[in-house]
C-alpha positions, 0 to 999 in steps of 0.5 A: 887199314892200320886200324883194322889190322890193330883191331883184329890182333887186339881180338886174336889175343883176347880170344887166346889169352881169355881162356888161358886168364880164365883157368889160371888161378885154379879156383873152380866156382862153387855156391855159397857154403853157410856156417853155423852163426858165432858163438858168444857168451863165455866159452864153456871151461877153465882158462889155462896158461900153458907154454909153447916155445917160451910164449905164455898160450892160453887153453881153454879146458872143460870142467864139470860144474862151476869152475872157480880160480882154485880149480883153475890152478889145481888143474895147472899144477897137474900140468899138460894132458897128453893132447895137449903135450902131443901140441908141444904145450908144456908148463914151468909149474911145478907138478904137485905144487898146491896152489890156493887162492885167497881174494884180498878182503879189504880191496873188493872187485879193484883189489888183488889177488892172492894165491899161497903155494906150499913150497917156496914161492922164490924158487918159481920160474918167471915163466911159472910164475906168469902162469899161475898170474894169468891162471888165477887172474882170469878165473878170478876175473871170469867169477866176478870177483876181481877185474882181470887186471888185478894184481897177484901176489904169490905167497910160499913158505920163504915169503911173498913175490911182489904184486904183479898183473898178468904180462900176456895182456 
């Protein structure tokens, strides 16, 4: 008789419980939803580093034609659009500042890279400075001309920094 009445209460609670276990995540079955397939290859743009609450970010901007490290800077030194700032990105790098850069001559794919600013080059913030390091050397890299972990040197009118390899790596 013990075993019957255990049976039908294990059954009373199944049949009250399983509805209620059922409906309480909220999640309503649907079929299956498809996408469209990944994307590969290089992505279509310039990569640039701007900043967001102190960290370095990496943006990818659209160019017309090819896109070359002196784009790439060019670009940074106009500094953040107006979407891009409505993001909370903003840049430590000087608006008018001219970067050029030069790929060492003697060093081939493993050498570094230069890049001559007209001003000074001691005056740039660190966070200005990893900026136009990640910039350049991802450009450089992305033409072919240096491996992406290439050091950059900064040259201004007061003299070099040291050599240095992009931090947000």
């Amino acid at each position: 008789m013990t075993g019957r009445r255990t049976g039908r209460a294990l059954l009373a609670g199944a049949l009250l419980l399983g509805p209620l276990l059922a409906a309480g995540c909220g999640v309503r079955p649907s079929v299956v939803i498809t996408g469209r397939p990944a994307v590969s290859g290089p992505g279509q743009g310039v990569g640039l580093y701007l900043v967001a609450q102190g960290e370095l970010v990496l943006v990818l901007r659209p160019v017309k034609g090819d896109s070359t490290p002196n784009t790439a800077l060019a670009l940074l030194a106009a500094g953040p659009q107006p979407n891009e700032r409505g993001q909370g990105l903003t840049s430590d790098v000087p608006t008018g500042l001219d970067p050029v850069v030069e790929v060492t001559p003697t060093a081939g794919r493993f050498g570094g890279l230069t890049v001559r600013v007209t001003g000074t080059a001691q005056a740039l913030s660190p966070t200005a400075t990893d900026q136009i390091i990640c910039t350049v050397s991802d450009a450089a890299a992305q033409a072919g001309l240096v491996e992406s972990s290439a050091p950059v040197t900064i040259v201004g009118s007061d003299g070099a920094q040291p050599a240095r390899r992009c931090p947000a790596r």
